[in-house]
N, C-alpha and C positions, 0 to 999 in steps of 0.2 A: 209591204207588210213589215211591221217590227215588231221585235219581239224583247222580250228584258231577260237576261242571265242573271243566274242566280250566282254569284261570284261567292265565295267566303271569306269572311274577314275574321280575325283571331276575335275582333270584340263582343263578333256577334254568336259566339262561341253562350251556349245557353249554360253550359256547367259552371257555377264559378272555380268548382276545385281542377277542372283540366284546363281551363282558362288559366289557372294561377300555377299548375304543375306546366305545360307551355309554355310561357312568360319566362318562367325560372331557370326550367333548360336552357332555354334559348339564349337568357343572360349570360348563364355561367359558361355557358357553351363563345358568346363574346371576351367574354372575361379570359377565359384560356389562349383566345387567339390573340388578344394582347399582351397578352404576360410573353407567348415566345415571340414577340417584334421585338419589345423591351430588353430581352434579356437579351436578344441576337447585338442590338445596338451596343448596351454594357459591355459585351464580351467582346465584337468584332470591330466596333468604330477606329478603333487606332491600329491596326492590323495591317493597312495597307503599307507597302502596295502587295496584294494576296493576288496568286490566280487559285482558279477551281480546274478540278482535274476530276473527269467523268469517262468510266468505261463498265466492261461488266464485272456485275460481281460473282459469277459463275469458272473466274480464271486465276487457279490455282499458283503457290509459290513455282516456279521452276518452269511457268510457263511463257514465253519468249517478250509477248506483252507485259506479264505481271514483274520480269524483271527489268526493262525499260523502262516501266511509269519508277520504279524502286529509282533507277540510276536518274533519270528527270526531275523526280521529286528532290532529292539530294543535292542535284546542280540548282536548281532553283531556289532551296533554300539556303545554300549555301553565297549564292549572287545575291540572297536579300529579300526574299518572297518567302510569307508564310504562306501555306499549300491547306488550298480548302477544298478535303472529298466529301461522301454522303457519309461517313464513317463507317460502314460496314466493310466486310470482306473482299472479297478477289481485289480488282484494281484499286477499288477505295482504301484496302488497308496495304497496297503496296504503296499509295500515294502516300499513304501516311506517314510508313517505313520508313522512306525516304528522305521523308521531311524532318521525321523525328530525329533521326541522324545528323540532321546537318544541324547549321546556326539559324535559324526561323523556324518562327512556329508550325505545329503539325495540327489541323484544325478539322473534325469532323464533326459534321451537321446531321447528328442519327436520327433516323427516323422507325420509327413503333409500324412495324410489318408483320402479318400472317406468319411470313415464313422469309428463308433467304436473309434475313434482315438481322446482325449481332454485331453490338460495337467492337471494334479492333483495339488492338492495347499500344497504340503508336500514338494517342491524341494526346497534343498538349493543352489542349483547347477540346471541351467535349460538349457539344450541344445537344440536347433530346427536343426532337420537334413530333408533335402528333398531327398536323396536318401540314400534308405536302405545299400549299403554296405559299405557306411564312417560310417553310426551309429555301422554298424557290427563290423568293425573295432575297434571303440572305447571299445566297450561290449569287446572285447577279450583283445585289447591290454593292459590295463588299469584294469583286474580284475585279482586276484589272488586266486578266485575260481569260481566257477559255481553252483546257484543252481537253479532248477527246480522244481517249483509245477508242477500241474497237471495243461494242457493246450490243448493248438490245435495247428494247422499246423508253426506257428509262434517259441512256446514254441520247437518243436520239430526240427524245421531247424536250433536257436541256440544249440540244444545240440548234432545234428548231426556235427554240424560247433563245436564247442571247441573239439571234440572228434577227428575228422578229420586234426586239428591245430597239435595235438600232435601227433596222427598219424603219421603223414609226416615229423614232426619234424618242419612245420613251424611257431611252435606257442609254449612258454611255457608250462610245463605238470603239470596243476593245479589241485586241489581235483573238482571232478563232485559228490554233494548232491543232490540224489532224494528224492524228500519229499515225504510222504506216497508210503511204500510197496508193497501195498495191492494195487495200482491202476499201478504203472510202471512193477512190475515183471513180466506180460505176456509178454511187450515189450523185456526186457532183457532174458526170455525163447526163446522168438523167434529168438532174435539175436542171441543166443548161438547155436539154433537146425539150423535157418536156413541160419545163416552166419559162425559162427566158426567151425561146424560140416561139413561144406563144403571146407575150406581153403579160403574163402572171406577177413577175417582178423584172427589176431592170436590172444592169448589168454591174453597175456600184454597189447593189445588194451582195451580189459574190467576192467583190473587192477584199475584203478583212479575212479571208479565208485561206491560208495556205497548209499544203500540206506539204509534212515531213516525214522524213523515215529515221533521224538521227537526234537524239536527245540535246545534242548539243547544239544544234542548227535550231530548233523549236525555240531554247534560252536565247537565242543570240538574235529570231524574228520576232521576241517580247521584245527585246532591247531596240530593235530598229525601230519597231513603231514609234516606243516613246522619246528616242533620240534628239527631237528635233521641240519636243513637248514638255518634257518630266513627267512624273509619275501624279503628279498630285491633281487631283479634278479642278477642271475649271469654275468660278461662278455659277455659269449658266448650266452645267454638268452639275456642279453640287445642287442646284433647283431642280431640274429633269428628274434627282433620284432620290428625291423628296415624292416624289409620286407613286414611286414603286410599292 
């Protein structure tokens, strides 16, 4: 027995006026997500070598994280790295702090949220994005490491996403710094019992990952990676992120 679905297609749309109000969202609605790719390029293409630095934004000045990422961001841009956060508060405007203080730029990538969500006054560099995965884009394509304070669901989808990048090979394979031990290593337990111990991923996947508890040991395992490399993408690296 067959049968035929009635699919809907925009053409066959009977109105001409919701047909042509459709259409024109839809463009304008393209048109906006080009303009922040464009503008991300203009503003951040010569920036490297940048990392991005991700935690939560719910951790106030004076708290033991928000003045580590302040002192990291500092050493960092002071070694030569502009420091790209989301631009908002807690860790993101300590990251900034930091950065703004030293000699490289202090770079946030804001994003237009409900709530939680207000740009910090540390950006030398200020980006406004309205949809999350041109911001995403930027964070990966444009950093030449990752690191991670302690966060929430946000902190964690970027470090699922850079990890996944390299993974697949569609993304640079850059150094992943978790900051404080003592709070990621259950995470990294469980990945190893309940993802590698399984054949989910393999064992080179965890390779690029180390964790720190010292601001200056994190600067120092940016540097070991590219020691033997420099900082500048390869060729076949600058095509790879040409796709992103």
């Amino acid at each position: 027995m067959s049968s035929t679905k009635n699919v809907p297609q925009l053409r066959g749309i009977r109105s001409p006026e919701r047909s042509t109000s459709l259409k024109a969202r839809e463009s304008w609605h393209i048109l906006g997500i080009i303009s922040e790719f464009v503008e991300a390029t203009e503003r951040l293409a010569e920036i490297r070598p940048a990392v991005s630095i991700f935690g939560s934004a719910r951790i106030g000045p004076g708290h033991r994280w928000y003045e580590l990422t302040v002192d990291l961001a500092r050493r960092l841009s002071d070694a030569g790295f502009a420091v790209i956060s989301g631009g908002g508060p807690g860790i993101m405007e300590a990251a900034n702090k930091g950065a703004h203080a030293g000699a490289s730029p202090s770079v946030g990538l804001n994003i237009q949220l409900p709530h939680e969500q207000s740009g910090n006054e540390y950006q030398d560099i200020a980006l406004n994005f309205r949809h999350f995965f041109a911001r995403k884009v930027a964070f990966a394509k444009y950093a030449s490491a990752f690191v991670a304070v302690p966060g929430g669901f946000g902190t964690l989808d970027e470090l699922a996403e850079v990890l996944t990048l390299s993974q697949t090979g569609m993304g640079r394979r850059i150094p992943v710094i978790l900051i404080d031990s003592a709070h990621w290593r259950g995470l990294l337990d469980w990945i190893r019992s309940a993802m590698l111990d399984n054949g989910l991923i393999s064992a080179g996947d965890l390779e690029l990952i180390r964790l720190v508890d010292d601001p200056a040991e994190a600067v120092e395992a940016i540097f070991d990676f590219y020691e033997a490399r420099g900082f500048e993408p390869t060729p076949t690296e600058n095509e790879v992120m040409l796709y992103l």
